[in-house]
C-alpha positions in Angstrom: 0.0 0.0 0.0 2.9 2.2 1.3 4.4 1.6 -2.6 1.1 2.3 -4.5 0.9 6.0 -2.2 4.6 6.8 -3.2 4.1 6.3 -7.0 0.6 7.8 -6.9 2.8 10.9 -5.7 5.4 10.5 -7.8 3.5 10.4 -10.7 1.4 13.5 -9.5 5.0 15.5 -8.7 6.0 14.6 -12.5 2.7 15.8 -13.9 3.4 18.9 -11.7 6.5 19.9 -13.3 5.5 19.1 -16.4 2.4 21.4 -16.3 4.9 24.1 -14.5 7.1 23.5 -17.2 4.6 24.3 -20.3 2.8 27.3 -19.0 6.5 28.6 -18.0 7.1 27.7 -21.8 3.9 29.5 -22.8 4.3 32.3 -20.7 7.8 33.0 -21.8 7.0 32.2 -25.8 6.2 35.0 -28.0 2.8 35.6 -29.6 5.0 35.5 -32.4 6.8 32.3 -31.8 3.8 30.7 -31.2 2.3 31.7 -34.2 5.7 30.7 -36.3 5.2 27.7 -34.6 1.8 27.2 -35.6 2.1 28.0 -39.3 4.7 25.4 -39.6 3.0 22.7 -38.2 0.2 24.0 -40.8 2.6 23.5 -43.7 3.5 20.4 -42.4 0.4 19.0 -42.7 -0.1 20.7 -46.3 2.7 18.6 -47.2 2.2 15.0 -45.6 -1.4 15.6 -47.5 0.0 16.7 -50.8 2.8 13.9 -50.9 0.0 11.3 -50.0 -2.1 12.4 -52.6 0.2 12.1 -55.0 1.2 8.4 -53.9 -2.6 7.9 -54.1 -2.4 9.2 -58.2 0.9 7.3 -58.5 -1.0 3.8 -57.0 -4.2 4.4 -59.4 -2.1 5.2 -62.5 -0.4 1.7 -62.0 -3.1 0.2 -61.5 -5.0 1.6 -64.4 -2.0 0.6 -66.6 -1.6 -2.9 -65.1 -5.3 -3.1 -66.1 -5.2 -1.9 -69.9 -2.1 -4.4 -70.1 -3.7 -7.1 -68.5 -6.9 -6.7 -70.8 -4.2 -6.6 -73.9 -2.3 -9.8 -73.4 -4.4 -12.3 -74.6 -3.4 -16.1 -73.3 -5.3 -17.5 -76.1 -2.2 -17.3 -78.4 -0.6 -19.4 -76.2 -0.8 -23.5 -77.3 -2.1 -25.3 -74.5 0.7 -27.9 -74.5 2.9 -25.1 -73.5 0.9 -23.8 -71.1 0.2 -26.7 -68.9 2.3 -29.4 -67.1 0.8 -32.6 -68.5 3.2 -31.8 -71.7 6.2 -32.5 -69.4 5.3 -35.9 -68.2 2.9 -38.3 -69.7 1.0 -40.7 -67.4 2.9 -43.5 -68.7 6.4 -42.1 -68.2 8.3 -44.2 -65.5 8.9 -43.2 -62.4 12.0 -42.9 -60.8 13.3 -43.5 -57.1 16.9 -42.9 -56.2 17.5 -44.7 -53.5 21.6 -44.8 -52.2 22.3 -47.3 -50.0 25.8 -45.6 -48.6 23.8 -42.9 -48.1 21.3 -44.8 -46.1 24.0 -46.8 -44.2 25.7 -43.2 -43.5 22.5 -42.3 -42.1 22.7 -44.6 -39.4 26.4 -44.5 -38.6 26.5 -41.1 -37.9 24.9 -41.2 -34.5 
């Protein structure tokens, strides 16, 4: 209990000081500072929004070009034997298995 009481009051001391600390700041700020201060942040913002819009054109003019190209290529020029795996292997080619037998024996001679 003795704990929570000292950081409630540290906590309170810090927010003290902190408060102390900004209308000090406040207090010894210009109108004018503030104000320089203010536009900036204002242009700031003018520029995040400009340079996102402009990502936002960029995105939609790349997708508008992906789309015309997409609609141009047309896949029925393309023989189907090419196009599809079955012309690789027939269902009647062999298949396979390497098996190694030093291998295997290696396998269970190196534990």
């Amino acid at each position: 209990n003795d704990l929570l009481n000292v950081e409630i009051t540290d906590t309170l001391q810090t927010q003290q000081e902190e408060q102390a600390l900004l209308e000090h700041l406040s207090s010894s700020t210009s109108a004018d500072e503030r104000q320089l201060h203010q536009h900036r942040q204002e242009e700031a913002k003018e520029e995040y929004q400009q340079r996102k819009e402009e990502q936002q054109k960029h995105k939609q003019s790349l997708a508008n070009s992906l789309s015309i190209h997409n609609q141009n290529v047309e896949l029925s020029n393309i023989p189907e034997e090419k196009n599809s795996f079955s012309s690789l292997y027939a269902l009647s080619d062999p298949i396979v298995e390497h098996n190694d037998n030093d291998n295997q024996s290696h396998l269970f001679t190196s534990t």
